[in-house]
DRENDO-1510 file (C-alpha; in Angstrom, 1 decimal, always signed):
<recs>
REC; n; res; u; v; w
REC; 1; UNK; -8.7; -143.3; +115.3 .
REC; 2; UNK; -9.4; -140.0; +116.8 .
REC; 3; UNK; -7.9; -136.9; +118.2 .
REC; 4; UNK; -7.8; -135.4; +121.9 .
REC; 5; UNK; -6.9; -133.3; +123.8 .
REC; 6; UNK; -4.1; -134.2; +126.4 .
REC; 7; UNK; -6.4; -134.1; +129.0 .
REC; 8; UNK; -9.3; -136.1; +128.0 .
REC; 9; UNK; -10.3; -139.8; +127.1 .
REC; 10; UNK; -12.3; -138.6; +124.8 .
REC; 11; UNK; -11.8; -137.3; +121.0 .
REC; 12; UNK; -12.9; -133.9; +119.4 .
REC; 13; UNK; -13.3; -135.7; +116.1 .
REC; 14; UNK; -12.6; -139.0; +115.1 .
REC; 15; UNK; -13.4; -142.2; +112.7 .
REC; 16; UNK; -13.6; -145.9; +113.5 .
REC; 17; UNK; -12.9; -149.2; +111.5 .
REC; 18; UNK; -16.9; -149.9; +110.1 .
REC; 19; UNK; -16.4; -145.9; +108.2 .
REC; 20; UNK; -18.2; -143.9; +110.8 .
REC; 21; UNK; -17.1; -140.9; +111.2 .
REC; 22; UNK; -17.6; -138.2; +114.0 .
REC; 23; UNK; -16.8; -134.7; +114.5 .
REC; 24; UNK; -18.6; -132.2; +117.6 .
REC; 25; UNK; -18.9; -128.6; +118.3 .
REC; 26; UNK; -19.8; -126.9; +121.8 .
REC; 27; UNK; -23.6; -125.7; +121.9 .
REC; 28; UNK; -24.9; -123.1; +124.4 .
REC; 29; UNK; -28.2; -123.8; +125.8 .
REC; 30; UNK; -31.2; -122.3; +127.6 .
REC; 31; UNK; -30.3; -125.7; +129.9 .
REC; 32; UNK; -26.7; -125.1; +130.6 .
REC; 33; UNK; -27.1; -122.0; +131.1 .
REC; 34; UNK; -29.5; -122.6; +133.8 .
REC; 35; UNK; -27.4; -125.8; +135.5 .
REC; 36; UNK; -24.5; -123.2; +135.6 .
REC; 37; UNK; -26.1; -120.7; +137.5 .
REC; 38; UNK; -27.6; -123.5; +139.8 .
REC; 39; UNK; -24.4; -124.6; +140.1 .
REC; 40; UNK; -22.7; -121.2; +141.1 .
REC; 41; UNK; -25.6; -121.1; +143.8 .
REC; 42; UNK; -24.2; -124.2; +144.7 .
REC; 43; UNK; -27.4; -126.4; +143.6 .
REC; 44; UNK; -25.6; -128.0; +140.9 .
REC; 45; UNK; -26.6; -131.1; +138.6 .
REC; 46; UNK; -25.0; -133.6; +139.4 .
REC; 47; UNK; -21.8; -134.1; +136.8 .
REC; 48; UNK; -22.1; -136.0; +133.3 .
REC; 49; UNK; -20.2; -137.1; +130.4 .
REC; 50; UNK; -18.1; -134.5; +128.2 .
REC; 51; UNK; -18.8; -134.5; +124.7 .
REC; 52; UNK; -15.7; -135.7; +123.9 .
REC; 53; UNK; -16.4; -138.7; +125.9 .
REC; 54; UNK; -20.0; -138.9; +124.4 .
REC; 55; UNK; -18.0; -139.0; +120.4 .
REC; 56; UNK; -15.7; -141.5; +121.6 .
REC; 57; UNK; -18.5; -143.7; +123.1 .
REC; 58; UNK; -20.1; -143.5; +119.7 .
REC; 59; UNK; -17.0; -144.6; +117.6 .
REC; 60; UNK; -16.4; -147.4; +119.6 .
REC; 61; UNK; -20.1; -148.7; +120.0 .
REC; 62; UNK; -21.8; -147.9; +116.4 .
REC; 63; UNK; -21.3; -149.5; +113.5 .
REC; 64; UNK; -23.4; -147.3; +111.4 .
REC; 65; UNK; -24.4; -143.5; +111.4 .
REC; 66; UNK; -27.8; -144.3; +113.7 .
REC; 67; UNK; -26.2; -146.8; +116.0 .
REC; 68; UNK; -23.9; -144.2; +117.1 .
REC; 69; UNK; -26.5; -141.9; +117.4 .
REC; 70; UNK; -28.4; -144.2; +119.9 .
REC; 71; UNK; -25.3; -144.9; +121.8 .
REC; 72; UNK; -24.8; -141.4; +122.2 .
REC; 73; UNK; -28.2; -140.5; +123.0 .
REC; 74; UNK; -29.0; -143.2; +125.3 .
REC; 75; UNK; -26.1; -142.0; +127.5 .
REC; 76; UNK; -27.1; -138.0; +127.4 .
REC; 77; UNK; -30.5; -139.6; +128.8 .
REC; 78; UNK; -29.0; -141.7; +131.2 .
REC; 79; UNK; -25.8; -139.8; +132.7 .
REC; 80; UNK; -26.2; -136.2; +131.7 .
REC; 81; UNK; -23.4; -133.8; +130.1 .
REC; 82; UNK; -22.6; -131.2; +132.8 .
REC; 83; UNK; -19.2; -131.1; +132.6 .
REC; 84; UNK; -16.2; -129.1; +131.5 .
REC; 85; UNK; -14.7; -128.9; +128.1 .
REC; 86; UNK; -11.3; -127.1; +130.1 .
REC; 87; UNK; -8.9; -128.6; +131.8 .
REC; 88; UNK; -8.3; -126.6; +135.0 .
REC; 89; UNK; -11.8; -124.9; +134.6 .
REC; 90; UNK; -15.4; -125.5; +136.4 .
REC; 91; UNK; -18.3; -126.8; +134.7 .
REC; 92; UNK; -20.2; -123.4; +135.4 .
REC; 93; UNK; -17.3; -122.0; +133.6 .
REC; 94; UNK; -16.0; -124.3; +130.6 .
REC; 95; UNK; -18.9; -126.3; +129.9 .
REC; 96; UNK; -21.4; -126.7; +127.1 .
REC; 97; UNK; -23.6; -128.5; +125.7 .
REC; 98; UNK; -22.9; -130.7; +122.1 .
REC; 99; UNK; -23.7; -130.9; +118.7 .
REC; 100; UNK; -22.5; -134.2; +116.4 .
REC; 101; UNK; -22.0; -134.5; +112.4 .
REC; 102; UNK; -22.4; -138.3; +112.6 .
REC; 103; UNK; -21.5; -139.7; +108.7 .
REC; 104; UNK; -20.7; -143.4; +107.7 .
REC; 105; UNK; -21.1; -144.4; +103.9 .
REC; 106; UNK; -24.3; -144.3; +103.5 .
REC; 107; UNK; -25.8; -141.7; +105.1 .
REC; 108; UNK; -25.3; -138.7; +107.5 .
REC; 109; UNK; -27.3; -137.3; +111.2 .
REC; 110; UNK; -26.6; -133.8; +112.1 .
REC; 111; UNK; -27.4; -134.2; +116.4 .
REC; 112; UNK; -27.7; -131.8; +118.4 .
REC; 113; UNK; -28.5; -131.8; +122.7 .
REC; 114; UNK; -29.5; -129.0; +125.5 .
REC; 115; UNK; -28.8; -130.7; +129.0 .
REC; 116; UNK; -30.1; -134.4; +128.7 .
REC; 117; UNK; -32.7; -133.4; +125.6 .
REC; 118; UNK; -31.9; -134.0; +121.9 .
REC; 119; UNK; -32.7; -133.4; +118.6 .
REC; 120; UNK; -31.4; -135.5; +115.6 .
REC; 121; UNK; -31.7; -135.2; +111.6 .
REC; 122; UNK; -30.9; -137.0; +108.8 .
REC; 123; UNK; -29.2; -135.0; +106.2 .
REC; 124; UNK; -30.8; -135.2; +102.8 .
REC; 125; UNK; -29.2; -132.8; +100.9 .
REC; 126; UNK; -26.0; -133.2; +99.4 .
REC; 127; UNK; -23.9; -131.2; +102.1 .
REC; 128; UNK; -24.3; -129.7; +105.6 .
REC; 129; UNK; -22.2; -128.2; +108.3 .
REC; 130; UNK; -22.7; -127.5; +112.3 .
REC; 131; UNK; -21.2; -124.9; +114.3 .
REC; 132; UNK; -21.6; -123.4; +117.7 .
REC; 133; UNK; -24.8; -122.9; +117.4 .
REC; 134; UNK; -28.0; -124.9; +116.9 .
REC; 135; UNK; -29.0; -125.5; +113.0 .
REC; 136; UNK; -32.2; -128.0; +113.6 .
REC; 137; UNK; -35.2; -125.9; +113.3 .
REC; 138; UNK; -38.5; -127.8; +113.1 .
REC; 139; UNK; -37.2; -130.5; +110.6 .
REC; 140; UNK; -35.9; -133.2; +113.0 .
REC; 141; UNK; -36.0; -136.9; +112.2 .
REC; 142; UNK; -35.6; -137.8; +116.0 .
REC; 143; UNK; -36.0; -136.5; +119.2 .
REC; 144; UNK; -36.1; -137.0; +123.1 .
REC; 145; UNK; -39.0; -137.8; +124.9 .
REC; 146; UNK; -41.0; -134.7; +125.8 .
REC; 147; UNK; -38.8; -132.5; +124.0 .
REC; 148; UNK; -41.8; -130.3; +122.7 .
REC; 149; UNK; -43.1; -130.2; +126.5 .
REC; 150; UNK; -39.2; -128.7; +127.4 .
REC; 151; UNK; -39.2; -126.4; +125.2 .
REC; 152; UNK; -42.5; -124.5; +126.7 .
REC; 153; UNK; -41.2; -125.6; +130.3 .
REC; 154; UNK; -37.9; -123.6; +129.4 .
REC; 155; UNK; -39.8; -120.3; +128.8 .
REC; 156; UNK; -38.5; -120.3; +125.6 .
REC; 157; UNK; -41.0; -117.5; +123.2 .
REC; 158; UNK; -42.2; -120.5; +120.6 .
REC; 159; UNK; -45.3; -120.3; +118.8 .
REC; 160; UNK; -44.1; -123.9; +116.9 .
REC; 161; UNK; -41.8; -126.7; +117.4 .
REC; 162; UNK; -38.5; -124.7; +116.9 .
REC; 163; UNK; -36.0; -126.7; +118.2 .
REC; 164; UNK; -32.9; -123.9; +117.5 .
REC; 165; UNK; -34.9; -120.8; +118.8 .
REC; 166; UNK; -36.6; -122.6; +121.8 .
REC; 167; UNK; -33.3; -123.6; +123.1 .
REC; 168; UNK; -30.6; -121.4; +122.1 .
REC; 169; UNK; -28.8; -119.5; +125.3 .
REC; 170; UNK; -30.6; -115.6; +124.0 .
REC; 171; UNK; -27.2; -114.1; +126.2 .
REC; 172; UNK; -24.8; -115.8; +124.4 .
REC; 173; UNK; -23.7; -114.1; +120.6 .
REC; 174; UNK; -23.4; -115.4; +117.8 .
REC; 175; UNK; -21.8; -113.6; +115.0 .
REC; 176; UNK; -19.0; -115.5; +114.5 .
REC; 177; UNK; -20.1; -119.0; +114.6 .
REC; 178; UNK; -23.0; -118.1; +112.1 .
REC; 179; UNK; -20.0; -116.3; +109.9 .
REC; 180; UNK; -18.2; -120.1; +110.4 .
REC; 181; UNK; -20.9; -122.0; +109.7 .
REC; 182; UNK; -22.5; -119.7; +106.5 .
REC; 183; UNK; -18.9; -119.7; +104.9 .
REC; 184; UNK; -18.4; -123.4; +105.3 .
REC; 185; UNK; -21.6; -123.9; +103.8 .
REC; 186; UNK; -21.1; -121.9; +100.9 .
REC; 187; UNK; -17.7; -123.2; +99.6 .
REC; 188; UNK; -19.0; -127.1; +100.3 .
REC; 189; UNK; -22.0; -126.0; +97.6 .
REC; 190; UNK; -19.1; -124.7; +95.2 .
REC; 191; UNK; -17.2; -127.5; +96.0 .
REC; 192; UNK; -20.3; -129.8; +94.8 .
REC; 193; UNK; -20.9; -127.3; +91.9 .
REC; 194; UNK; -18.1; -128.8; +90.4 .
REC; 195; UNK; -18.6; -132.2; +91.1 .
REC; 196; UNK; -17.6; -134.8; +93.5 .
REC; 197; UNK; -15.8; -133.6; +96.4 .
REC; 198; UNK; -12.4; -134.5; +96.6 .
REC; 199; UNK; -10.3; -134.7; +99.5 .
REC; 200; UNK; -8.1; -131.5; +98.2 .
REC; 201; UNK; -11.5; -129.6; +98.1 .
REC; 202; UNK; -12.3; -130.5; +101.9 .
REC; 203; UNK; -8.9; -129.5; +103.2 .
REC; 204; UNK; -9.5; -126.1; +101.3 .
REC; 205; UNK; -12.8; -125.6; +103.6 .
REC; 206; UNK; -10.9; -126.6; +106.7 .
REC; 207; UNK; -8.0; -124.1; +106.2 .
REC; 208; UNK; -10.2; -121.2; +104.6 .
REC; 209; UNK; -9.3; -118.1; +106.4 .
REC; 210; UNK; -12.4; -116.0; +104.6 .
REC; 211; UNK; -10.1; -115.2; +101.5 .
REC; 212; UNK; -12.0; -112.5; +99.2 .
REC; 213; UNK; -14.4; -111.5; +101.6 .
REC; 214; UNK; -14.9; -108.1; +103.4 .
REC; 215; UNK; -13.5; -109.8; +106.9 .
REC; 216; UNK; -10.5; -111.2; +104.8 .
REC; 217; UNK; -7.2; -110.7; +107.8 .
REC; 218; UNK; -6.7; -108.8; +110.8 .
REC; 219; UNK; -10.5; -107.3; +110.0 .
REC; 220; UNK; -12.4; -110.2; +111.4 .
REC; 221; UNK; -10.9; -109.8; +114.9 .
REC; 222; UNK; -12.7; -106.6; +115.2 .
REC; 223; UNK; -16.1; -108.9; +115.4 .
REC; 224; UNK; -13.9; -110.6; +117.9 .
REC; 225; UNK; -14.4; -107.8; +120.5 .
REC; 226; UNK; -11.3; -109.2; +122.6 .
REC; 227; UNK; -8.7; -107.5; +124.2 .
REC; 228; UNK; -6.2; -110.0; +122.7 .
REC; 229; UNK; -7.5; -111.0; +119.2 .
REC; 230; UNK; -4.1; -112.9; +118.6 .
REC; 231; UNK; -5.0; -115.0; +121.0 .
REC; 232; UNK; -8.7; -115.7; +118.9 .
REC; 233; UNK; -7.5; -117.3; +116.0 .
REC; 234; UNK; -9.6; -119.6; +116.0 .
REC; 235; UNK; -12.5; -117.5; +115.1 .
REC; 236; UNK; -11.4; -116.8; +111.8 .
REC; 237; UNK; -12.3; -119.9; +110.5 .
REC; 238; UNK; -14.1; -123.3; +110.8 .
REC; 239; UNK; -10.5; -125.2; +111.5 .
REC; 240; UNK; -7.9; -122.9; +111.9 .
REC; 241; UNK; -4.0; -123.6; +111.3 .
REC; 242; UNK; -2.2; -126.6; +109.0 .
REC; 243; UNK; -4.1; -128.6; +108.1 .
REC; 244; UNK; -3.6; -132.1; +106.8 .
REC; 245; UNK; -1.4; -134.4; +107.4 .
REC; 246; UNK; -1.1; -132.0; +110.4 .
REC; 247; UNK; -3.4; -129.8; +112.3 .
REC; 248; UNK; -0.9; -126.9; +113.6 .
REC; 249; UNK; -2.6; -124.6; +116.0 .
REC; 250; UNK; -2.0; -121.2; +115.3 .
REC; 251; UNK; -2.9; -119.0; +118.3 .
REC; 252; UNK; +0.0; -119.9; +120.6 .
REC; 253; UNK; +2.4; -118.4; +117.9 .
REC; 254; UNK; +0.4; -115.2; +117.1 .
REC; 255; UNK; -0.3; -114.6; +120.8 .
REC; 256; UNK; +0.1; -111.0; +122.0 .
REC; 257; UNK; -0.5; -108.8; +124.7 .
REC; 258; UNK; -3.9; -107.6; +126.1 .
REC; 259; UNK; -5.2; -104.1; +125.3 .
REC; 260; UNK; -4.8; -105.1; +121.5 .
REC; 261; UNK; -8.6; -104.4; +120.3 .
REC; 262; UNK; -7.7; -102.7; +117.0 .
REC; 263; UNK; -5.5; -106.2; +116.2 .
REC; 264; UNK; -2.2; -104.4; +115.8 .
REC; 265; UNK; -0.6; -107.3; +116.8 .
REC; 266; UNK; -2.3; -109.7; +115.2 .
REC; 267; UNK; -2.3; -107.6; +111.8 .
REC; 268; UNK; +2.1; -108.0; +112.2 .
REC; 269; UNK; +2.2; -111.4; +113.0 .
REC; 270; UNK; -0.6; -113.2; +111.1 .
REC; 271; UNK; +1.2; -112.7; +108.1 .
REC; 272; UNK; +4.6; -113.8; +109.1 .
REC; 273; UNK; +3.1; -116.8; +110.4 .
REC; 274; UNK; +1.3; -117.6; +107.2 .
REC; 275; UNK; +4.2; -117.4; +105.1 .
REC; 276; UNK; +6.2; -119.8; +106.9 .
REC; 277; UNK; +3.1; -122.4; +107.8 .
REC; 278; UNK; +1.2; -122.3; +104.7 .
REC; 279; UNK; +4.8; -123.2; +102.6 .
REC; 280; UNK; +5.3; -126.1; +104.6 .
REC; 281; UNK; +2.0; -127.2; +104.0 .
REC; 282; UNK; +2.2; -127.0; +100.2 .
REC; 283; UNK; +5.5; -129.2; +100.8 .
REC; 284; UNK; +3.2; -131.8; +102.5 .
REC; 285; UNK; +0.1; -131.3; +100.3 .
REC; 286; UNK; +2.3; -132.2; +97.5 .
REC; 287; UNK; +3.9; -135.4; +99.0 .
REC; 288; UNK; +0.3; -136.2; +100.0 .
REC; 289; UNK; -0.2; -136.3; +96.3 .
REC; 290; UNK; +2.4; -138.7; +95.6 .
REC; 291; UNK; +1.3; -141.3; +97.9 .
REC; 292; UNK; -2.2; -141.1; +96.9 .
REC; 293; UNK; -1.0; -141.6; +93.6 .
REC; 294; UNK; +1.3; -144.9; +94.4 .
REC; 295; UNK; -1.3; -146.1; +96.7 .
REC; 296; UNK; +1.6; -146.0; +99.4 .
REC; 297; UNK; +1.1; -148.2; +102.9 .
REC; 298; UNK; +0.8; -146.4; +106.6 .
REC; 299; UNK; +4.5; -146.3; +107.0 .
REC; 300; UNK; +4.9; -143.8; +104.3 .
REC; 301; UNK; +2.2; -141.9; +106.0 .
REC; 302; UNK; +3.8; -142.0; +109.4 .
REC; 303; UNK; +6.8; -141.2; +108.0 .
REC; 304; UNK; +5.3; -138.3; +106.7 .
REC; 305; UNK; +3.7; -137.1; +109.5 .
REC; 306; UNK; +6.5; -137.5; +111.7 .
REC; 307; UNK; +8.6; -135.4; +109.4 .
REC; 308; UNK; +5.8; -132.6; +109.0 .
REC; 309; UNK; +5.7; -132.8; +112.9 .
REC; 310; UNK; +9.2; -132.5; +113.4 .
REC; 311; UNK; +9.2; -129.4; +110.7 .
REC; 312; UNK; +5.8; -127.5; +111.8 .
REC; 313; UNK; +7.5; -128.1; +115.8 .
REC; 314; UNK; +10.3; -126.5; +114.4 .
REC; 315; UNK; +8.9; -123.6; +112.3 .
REC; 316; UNK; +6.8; -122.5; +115.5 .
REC; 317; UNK; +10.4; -122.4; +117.6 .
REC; 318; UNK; +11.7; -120.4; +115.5 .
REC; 319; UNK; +8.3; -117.8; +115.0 .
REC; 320; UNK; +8.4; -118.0; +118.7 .
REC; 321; UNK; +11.8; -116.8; +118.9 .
REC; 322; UNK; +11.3; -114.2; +116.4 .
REC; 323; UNK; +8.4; -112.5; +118.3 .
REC; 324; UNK; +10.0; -113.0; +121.5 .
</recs>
């Protein structure tokens, strides 16, 4: 089970029937960096596999955590990953290369790649996170052939193994992946403060918009530095919009015009559009409740999400209309 864009075979996150679970995040590279501009001077690699394609191949072919670490591996070796992540849009222009969070019950492998080179580690402590930017520093369980070699033939300013600052793209910033990834790092360690985590607890990561923080709202476009921060909701958090038993994506709704630096826009509509999603969501939340509790088959639960579709489909018509 997985989900996808329209466009692609692939899935962006997804789990398979031996408990493995998958999610990815885009990385940029010293190496993609460099295929793109080869490519623009029309010497281009030759095209690989997207990363969606690469999580899918995983589910499908590992059993375990590790297996689908080698199937996704062996096939960034093999074919490559030059590709585009858009639909409509050049590899030079929406591509990237992939991290993995690769868990089954037993253990977990954070895995992250820079053109056909890897690094992979297994997770020891009680919690991690990934986000668009490299996390594996010199701790690595596993990595590519020659990787060490790569990272000196890159030019990248090492003085030891450092997998993160060898190949990290230097031109490409940063600040709000790193604000993604610290946040969801810090409220999975409350989380665990408290005990297990439970499924209510992970949802509240997801949907965390940086409540009680200094870039809590319309303040945290400004780090944005868009002309149309509306349209970059998605940088607010580490899984924007509703969020289970639907994933609602926000943006479209709060889309305004360009020219909107300050977040003008954004600072009208974001609210609006919280009020109305986040009350259907504490409808759903609490049927999610009552089918956990009477241990309730999958037709309750796609009865459920096809009646949170139907409602969330209809909310946004009607926020769309409203801003119209």
């Amino acid at each position: 089970m997985g989900s996808s864009p329209y466009w692609c075979w692939g899935h962006e996150e997804g789990i398979n029937e031996a408990v493995v679970a998958i999610g990815n995040e885009a990385q940029f590279t010293r190496d993609f960096m460099r295929a793109a501009a080869d490519d623009r001077a029309g010497n281009g690699p030759t095209p690989g596999l997207v990363g969606m394609e690469l999580l899918r191949l995983g589910l499908e072919r590992g059993a375990t955590a590790e297996r689908a670490v080698d199937v996704i591996t062996q096939r960034i070796v093999r074919h490559g990953q030059y590709s585009s992540g858009g639909v409509g849009k050049a590899a030079c222009h929406g591509g990237y290369d992939n991290s993995f969070f690769i868990t089954d019950p037993h253990e977990m492998w954070v895995l992250e790649t820079s053109g056909r080179h890897w690094a992979a580690r297994r997770v020891t402590e009680a919690s991690a996170s990934i986000s668009n930017e490299p996390t594996i520093r010199t701790e690595w369980t596993r990595a590519s052939e020659g990787l060490v070699e790569h990272m000196r033939e890159v030019g990248a300013p090492v003085t030891e193994p450092d997998y993160a600052q060898a190949l990290v793209d230097p031109a490409t910033p940063y600040q709000l992946s790193h604000l993604r990834l610290m946040r969801s790092r810090q409220l999975l360690r409350e989380a665990i403060d408290v005990g297990p985590v439970s499924w209510r607890q992970a949802r509240a990561v997801l949907a965390d918009h940086y409540e009680g923080t200094f870039i809590d709202g319309p303040a945290s476009m400004l780090l944005a530095r868009t002309s149309c921060p509306c349209a970059c909701t998605w940088a607010r958090d580490a899984s924007p919009g509703a969020t289970p038993p639907l994933r609602c994506w926000r943006s479209p709704i709060l889309d305004g015009p360009t020219g909107d630096e300050l977040g003008t826009v954004y600072a009208e509509r974001q609210p609006v559009v919280r009020e109305a999603l986040d009350s259907l969501q504490a409808g759903w939340l609490e049927e999610v409740d009552i089918l956990l509790a009477d241990g309730a088959g999958a037709s309750a639960w796609d009865d459920l999400t096809a009646r949170a579709t139907e409602q969330a489909m209809a909310a946004a018509t009607d926020l769309l209309s409203r801003f119209a």
